[in-house]
C-alpha positions in Angstrom: 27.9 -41.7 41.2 25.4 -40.8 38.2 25.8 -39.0 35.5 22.8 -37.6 32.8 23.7 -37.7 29.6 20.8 -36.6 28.1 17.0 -37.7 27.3 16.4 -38.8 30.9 19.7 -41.2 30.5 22.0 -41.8 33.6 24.7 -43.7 34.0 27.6 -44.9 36.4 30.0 -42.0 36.0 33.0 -45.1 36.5 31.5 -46.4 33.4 32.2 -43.7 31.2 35.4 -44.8 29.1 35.6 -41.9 26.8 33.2 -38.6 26.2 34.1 -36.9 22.4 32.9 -34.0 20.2 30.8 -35.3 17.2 32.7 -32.2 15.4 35.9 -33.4 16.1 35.0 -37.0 16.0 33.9 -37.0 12.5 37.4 -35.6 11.6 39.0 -39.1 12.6 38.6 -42.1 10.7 39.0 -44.3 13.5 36.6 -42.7 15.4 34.6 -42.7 12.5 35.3 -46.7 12.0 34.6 -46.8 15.5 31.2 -45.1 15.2 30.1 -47.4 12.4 31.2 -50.5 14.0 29.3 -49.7 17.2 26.1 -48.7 15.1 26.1 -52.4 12.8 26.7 -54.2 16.2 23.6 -52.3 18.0 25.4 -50.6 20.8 24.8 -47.2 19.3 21.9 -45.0 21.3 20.9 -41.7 19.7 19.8 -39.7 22.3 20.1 -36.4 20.0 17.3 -36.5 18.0 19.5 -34.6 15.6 21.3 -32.2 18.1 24.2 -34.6 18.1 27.0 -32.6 20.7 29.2 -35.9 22.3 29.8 -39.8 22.1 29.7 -41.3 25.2 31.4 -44.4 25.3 31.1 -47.2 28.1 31.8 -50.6 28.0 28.6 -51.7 26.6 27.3 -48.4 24.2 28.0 -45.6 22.9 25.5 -42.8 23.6 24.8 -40.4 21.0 24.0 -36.9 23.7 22.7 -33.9 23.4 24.9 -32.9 26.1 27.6 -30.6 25.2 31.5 -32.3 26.0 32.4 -29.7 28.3 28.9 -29.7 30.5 29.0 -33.9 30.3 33.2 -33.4 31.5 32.1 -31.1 34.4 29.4 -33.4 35.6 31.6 -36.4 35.5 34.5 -35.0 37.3 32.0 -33.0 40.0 30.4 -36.8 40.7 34.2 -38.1 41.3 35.0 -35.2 43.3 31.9 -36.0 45.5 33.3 -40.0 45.4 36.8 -38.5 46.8 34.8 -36.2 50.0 32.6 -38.8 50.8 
């Protein structure tokens, strides 16, 4: 199923690897490292515009959302719910 992630992005929710507060994000230095690393290979996409809420990571970017964690967790797990029924 899809999800949106913001910005008029939607993606395959069985791509979604990870979804992570910014807040809580930027108290990790991994997840900082992890961050950078994404944004000096190109695979970071701000969809923000400076109202950064979530990372969400797939395989092939990490999406910068305005999308809070716990609305982007909710969608995801209603779309695999609806995977399950149908």
């Amino acid at each position: 199923m899809l999800v949106h992630i913001g910005n008029d992005v939607i993606i395959r929710s069985r791509e979604v690897v990870a979804i992570l507060d910014v807040r809580a994000a930027a108290l990790s230095p991994i997840t900082r490292d992890f961050v950078a690393y994404a944004r000096s290979q190109g695979r970071l996409r701000d969809l923000a515009s400076g109202n950064e809420k979530a990372y969400v990571v797939t395989p092939a970017s990490v999406f910068i959302s305005p999308v809070s964690v716990t609305t982007l967790r909710r969608r995801a797990m209603f779309q695999d719910d609806e995977e399950l029924h149908h």
